[in-house]
Every structure is written in structure tokens, then in C-alpha cells.
N, C-alpha and C positions, 0 to 999 in steps of 0.2 A: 504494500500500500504506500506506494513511494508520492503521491500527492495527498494522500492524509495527513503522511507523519512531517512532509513539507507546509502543510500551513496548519497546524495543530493550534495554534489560537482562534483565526476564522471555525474551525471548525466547534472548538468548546465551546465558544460564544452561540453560534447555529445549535449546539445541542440544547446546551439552556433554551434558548427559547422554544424549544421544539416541547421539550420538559414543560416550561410553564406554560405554551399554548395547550397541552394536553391537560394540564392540572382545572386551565379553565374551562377548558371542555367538559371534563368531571361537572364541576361547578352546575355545568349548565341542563348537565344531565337530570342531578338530582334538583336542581331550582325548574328546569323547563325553559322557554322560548323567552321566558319572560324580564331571564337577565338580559337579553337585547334590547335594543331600541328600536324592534318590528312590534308592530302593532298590527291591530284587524282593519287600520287604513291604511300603514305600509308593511305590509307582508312579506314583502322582499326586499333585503336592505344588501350590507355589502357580502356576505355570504355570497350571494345571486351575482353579485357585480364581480367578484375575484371567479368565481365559477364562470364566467363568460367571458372573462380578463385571461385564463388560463386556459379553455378550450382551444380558445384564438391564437396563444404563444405557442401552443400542442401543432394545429391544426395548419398555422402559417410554415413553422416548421418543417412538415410534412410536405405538405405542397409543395415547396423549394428542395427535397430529398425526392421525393420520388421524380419532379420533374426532370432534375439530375440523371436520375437513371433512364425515364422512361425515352429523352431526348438525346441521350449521351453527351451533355454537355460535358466533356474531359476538364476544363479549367476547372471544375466545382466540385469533382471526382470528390476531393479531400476533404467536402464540407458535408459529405451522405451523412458518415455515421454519426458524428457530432449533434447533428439534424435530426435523426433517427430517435439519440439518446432523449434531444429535450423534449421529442415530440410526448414520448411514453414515460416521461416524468410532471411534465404539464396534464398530460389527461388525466392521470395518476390522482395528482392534485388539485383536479377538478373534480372529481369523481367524489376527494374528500367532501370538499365543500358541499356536496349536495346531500351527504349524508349529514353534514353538521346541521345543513336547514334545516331537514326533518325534524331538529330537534333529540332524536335517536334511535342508534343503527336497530333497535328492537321495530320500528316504524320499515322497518325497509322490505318485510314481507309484505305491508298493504300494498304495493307496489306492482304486487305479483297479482295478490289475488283481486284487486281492484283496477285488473288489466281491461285498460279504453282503447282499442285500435283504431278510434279516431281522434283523439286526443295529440295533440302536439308533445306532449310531453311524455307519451308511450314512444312518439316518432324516436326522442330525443332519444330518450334511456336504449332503443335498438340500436340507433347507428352508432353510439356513443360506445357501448358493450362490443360491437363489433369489429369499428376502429380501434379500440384497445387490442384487441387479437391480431387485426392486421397489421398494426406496430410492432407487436411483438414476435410474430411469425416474420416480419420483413426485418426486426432485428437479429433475428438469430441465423438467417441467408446472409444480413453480409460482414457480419462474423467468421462467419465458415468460410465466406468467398464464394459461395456458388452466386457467380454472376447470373447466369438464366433465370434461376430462381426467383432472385433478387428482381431480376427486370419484370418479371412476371406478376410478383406482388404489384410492384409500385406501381403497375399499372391499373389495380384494386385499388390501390392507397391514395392515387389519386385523387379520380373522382370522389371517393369516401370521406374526403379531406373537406371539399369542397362542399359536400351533403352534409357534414356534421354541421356546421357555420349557417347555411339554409337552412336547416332544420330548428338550431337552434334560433335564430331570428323569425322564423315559423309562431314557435313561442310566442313572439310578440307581437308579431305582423297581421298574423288571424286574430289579434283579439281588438275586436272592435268596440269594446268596452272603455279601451284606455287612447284619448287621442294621437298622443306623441309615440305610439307604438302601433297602431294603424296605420300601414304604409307598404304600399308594394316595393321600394325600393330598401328597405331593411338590410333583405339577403344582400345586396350588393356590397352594400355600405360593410356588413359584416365581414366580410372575403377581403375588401382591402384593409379593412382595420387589422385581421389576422396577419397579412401579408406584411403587413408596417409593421407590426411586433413583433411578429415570429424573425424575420430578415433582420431585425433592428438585434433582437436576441443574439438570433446565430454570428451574427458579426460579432457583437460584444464578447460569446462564448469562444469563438475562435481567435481571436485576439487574447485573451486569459491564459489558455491551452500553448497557445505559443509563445508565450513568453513564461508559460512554466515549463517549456522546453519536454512536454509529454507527448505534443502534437502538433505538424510545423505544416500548414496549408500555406501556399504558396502564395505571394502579394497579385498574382492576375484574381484569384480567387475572391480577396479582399474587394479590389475594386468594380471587381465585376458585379458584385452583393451589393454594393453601396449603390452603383448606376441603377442597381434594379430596386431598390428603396427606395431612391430617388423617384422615381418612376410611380410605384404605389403609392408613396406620399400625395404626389400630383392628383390621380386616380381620387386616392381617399378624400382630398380635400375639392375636387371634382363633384362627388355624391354626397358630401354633406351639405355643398351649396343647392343641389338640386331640391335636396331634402328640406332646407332651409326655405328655399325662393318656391318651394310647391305650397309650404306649410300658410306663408304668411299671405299671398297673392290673390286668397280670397276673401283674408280680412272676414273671416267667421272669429266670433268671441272667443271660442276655445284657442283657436290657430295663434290669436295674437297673446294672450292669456297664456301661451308654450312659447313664445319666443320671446316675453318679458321675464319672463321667470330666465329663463336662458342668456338673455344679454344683459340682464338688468336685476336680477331677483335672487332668490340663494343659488340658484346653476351657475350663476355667473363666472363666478372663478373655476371651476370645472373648465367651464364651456370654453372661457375665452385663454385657460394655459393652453386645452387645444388645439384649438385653434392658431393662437401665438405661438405658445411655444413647443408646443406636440405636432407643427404642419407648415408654416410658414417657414421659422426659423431652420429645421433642418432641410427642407428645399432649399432654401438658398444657402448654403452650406455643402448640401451635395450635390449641386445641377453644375459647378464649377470641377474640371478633373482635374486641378492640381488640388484640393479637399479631399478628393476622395485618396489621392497619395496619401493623406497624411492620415496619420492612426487617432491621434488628440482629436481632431476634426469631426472623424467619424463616429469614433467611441460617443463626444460629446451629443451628436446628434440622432446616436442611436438610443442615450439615456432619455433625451428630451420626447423623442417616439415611443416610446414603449410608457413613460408616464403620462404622456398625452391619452394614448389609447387608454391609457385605465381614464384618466379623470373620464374619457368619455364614457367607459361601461356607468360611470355613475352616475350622470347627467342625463344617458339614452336610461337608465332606468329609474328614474328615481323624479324625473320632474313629471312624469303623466302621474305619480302618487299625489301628486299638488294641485290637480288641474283635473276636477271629474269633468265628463261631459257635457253634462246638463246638472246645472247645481239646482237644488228647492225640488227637485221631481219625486214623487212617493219614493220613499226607500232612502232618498238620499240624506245623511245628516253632513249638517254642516261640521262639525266639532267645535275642538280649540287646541289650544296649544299644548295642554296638557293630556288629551284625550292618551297620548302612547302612554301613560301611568296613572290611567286611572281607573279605575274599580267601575265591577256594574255596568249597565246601559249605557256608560257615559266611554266606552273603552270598545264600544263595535261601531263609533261612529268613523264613517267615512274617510274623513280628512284627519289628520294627523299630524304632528312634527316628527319628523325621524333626525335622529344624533347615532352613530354608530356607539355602542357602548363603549369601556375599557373592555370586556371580556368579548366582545366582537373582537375587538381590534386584536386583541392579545393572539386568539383561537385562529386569525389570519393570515398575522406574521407566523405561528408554529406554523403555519401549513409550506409560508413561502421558506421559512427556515428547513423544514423536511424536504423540500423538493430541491434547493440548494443540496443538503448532504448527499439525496437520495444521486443526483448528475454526480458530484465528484465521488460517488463512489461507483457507480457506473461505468464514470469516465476511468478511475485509477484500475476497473478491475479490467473495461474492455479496454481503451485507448493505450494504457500502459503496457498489458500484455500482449497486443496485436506488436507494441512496436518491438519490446522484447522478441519477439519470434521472429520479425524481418530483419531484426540484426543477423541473431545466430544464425539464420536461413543464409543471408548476405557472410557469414564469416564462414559458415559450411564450402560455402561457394568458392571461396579466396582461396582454403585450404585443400577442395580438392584443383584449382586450377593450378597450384605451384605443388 
């Protein structure tokens, strides 16, 4: 374990939190849902938002390995399995995340027997179950090396890649209940978001890898990742204007009512680091090729993508909690501001304020702290010993040619 016992501090640290994320978890076992700051008018808080923050780092990942293979792009050959690793460590840790919302894992049989085949969220939990198999069967091909094999998955991995992200934006896109998540342009919007964090990731992980001298991808590789960032950056900030200029253009109450809360309201700082500093700023930063030369440059801009993308998981979920439909209709209460802690009839009303708790918060760092150890040990058990082998292979070779 020659990259554990190399950074044995990151790692202690990563374990404690992984420790006290689990300890809250306990916590919230025995208290129930109620030590969060979800309510029965926000339902879904950041649980739901790192679970679709993580699908996305899984699934963008994946898409940039398999296309790898399926295209033969040689310069990117040395970014597959790196790829591979984060994809089946993000789903991994998304997968937590959905059992933390349950509240607990003993809830995970109603799942079964409470089977809706038309339900979006049956869609989810299939392809999602079955993309984790096809990561791990397309991990363990190119381990071994069997190329065929390999090519042959990624060509499953692909499009599956692409169907989790639809599926999951499905979720929100049919539910015509919640304005700001009524919208046929969702799926799109989610594939480039994926593509932005997962590229933005893999960059960052390849850069780490080599310069901890366990895994040396070659700088066409670098750049080549970074043009193609660049690129989905554009895309992504392409479909959020669409999204944007469809929403407000008919000046319906609701539409404007979603994009005050978003430019102007508590979304605001979500929306507009996004936008500034999660889309703007690393385009122009990568549309320039001497940037993309440079490692500081990139790194910087792949940090600034990958946070943008989350602020936006919480912005696309969390402002249709703010904004019913139609306010005053039968059924609808207004609330208040304390309605997420309060007792009785006064705690199923509608509207809500949501605050993530501390023990949210805590229960979400252990998750991103496990899935940190979960790659570098991954990384130390496959990355290390793959390269181990190509040596002696290559020193096999020296000594039978002299």
C-alpha cells in the first residue's frame, strides 16, 4: 500500500470523518429524519442534492472511459482506468446517500415490495443497480487486459451512462407538480452538468496520480481533457440559458416567482457562483491553449466546475421547494418559517424553510470522506500493482534480450 503509507495524514484525517459521519448517522437512526432540516415541505434537502452531485461525477466519468474505448481514442488510452475507478466509487456513494434518505437501511425492502414500474424512481433504482455491475464487470476486463472484452462492455457503458442522468432528471422533469422541475430540457442540462464534473474530476485525479509518481498519463492527454471541458462548459452554460430564457419569457407568476428567488432570493448565491464562477470563469481560462499547458490553470478551473455543479444540484433542487404552483388552492398551506420544527398540523404544511442541519452536513462529508479513501485504495491496490507488473514484465524482457 505504497500510496496509503505515502500520505498517512490525508488519510487519518479522511478516516475520522468517515468515523464521525457514521457516528451521526447512528444518531439519526435512533432520533429518525427529524434530526435534519427536511420537512413534509422540503422532503428532499442535500442528501438528494450530493446523490445527484455524485451520480453525475460516476456517470460523467464513465462517459469519457468508455468513449475512450468505444472510439479508440489512443491519446486518452491512460485516462480509462483512473475513469473507471471514480466512476464505481461515485455511484458507490451515491447509492449511500439514498439509503441515508430513507432514513434506514431496514426501509430498503419497501423498495422491493412497493415495486411501481411506472414510477421514475423504480426507473432510477434499475438502471442505477445495473450500471453499478456494468462498472464493475468493465473494471475487472481492463485489469486483466482483455481488450475485446473491454471494448465490448463500454459499448453497454455507454449509452447506460447516459440513461442513468435521463432517468435521473426523469425524477424531476415528469413531475409536474413542482414548477422549476417541469421541463423537457432537464435531461440535457443533466449530461452536460455530468460531463463538467466528471472531466473536471478526472483531470484533477490525474494530475494527483502523477505527481504521486503511481500513474504518469501523458500531457496530450491533459490537454486534450481540458479542450473537451472547455467545450461542455460552453454546452452546459448553453442549456441553462435556454432553461432560463424559456422559464421567464412568459412572465406566468410562478416562472418569475423561480427566477427571483434565483437571481435575487436565497438561490442566489448558488445560482450566480455558477454561473460566475462554476461556467464563465473556467471558459475563459480554458478556450485559451496556452491555459490549458498549464497544470495551476486547469486544476484551478476544474475546482471552480465541479463546485459550481454542486451549488447547482442545490439551486435545481431546492428552489421549486419555495415556489408551489398555485398558492391559496384546497390543500395548499401557506406555512412559516418555522413550520420545518414544529409539532402537529403546523409541520405538514406546505412551504417550509430548509437549513441543512450539522448532522446532514457531518453524514455528507463521511460519505465524501469514504469515497476519497474508498479511490486511493482502489487506486494503490489496482494503479500500483498494474505498474509493478509492467516493470518486472519490462525487466523480464531486458534480461532475456542480453
Amino acid at each position: 500500500m505504497e500510496l496509503i503509507k505515502r500520505y498517512k495524514v490525508p488519510v487519518a484525517v479522511l478516516s475520522v470523518l468517515v468515523v464521525l459521519g457514521a457516528a451521526f448517522y447512528v444518531r439519526q437512526l435512533v432520533n429518525g429524519l427529524g434530526v435534519t432540516g427536511m420537512s413534509n415541505g422540503t422532503s428532499w434537502g442535500l442528501y438528494i442534492a450530493s446523490f445527484m452531485f455524485f451520480v453525475g461525477l460516476s456517470a460523467g466519468s464513465m462517459i469519457v472511459a468508455s468513449s475512450v474505448s468505444v472510439f479508440r481514442i489512443e491519446r486518452l488510452q491512460t485516462a480509462v482506468l483512473p475513469a473507471i475507478i471514480l466512476s464505481l466509487v461515485g455511484i458507490c456513494a451515491a447509492g449511500l446517500l439514498i439509503f441515508f434518505d430513507l432514513g434506514g437501511l431496514h426501509r430498503v425492502w419497501r423498495m422491493l415490495i412497493g415495486f411501481n414500474p411506472t414510477s421514475p424512481l423504480v426507473w432510477d433504482m434499475g438502471a442505477i443497480t445495473l450500471y453499478l455491475a456494468i462498472v464493475v464487470l468493465l473494471l475487472v476486463f481492463v485489469v486483466r487486459g482483455d481488450q475485446r472484452k473491454s471494448i465490448v462492455v463500454s459499448r453497454i457503458a455507454l449509452p447506460l451512462a447516459v440513461l442513468v442522468l435521463c432517468v435521473e432528471a426523469w425524477i424531476f422533469g415528469l413531475d409536474n407538480a413542482k414548477e422549476g422541475w417541469y421541463t423537457a430540457i432537464l435531461a440535457p442540462i443533466f449530461v452536460a452538468s455530468a460531463l463538467d464534473s466528471g472531466t473536471a474530476l478526472l483531470l484533477l485525479v490525474l494530475g494527483f496520480l502523477k505527481k504521486a509518481g503511481i500513474y504518469d498519463a501523458p500531457r496530450s492527454a491533459f490537454t486534450t481533457l481540458a479542450g473537451f471541458l472547455c467545450v461542455c462548459v460552453a454546452v452546459d452554460a448553453f442549456f441553462i440559458f435556454c432553461e432560463m430564457i424559456t422559464t421567464a419569457y412568459p412572465g406566468t407568476d410562478q416562472g418569475i416567482a423561480l427566477l427571483t428567488e434565483l437571481t435575487a432570493g436565497s438561490m442566489a448565491p448558488f445560482f450566480w457562483f455558477e454561473i460566475i464562477c462554476g461556467l464563465v470563469v473556467p471558459f475563459c481560462i480554458l478556450v485559451f491553449a496556452k491555459n490549458r499547458e498549464r497544470a495551476f490553470a486547469v486544476n484551478i478551473a476544474c475546482m471552480l466546475v465541479i463546485f459550481g455543479v454542486f451549488c447547482k444540484r442545490i439551486w435545481l433542487l431546492l428552489t421549486s421547494f419555495i415556489v408551489p404552483n398555485i398558492m391559496g388552492a384546497p390543500g395548499i398551506i401557506s406555512g412559516s418559517s418555522s413550520s420545518a420544527h414544529a409539532e402537529g398540523t403546523a409541520s405538514f404544511s406546505v412551504l417550509s424553510s430548509y437549513v441543512p442541519t450539522l448532522s446532514e452536513v457531518l453524514v455528507v462529508v463521511g460519505v465524501c470522506a469514504l469515497a476519497m479513501l474508498g479511490f486511493l485504495y482502489l487506486a494503490d491496490f489496482i494503479l500500483v500493482q498494474l505498474s509493478k507488473k509492467e516493470c518486472d514484465a519490462s525487466d523480464s524482457g531486458a534480461n532475456v534480450a542480453s
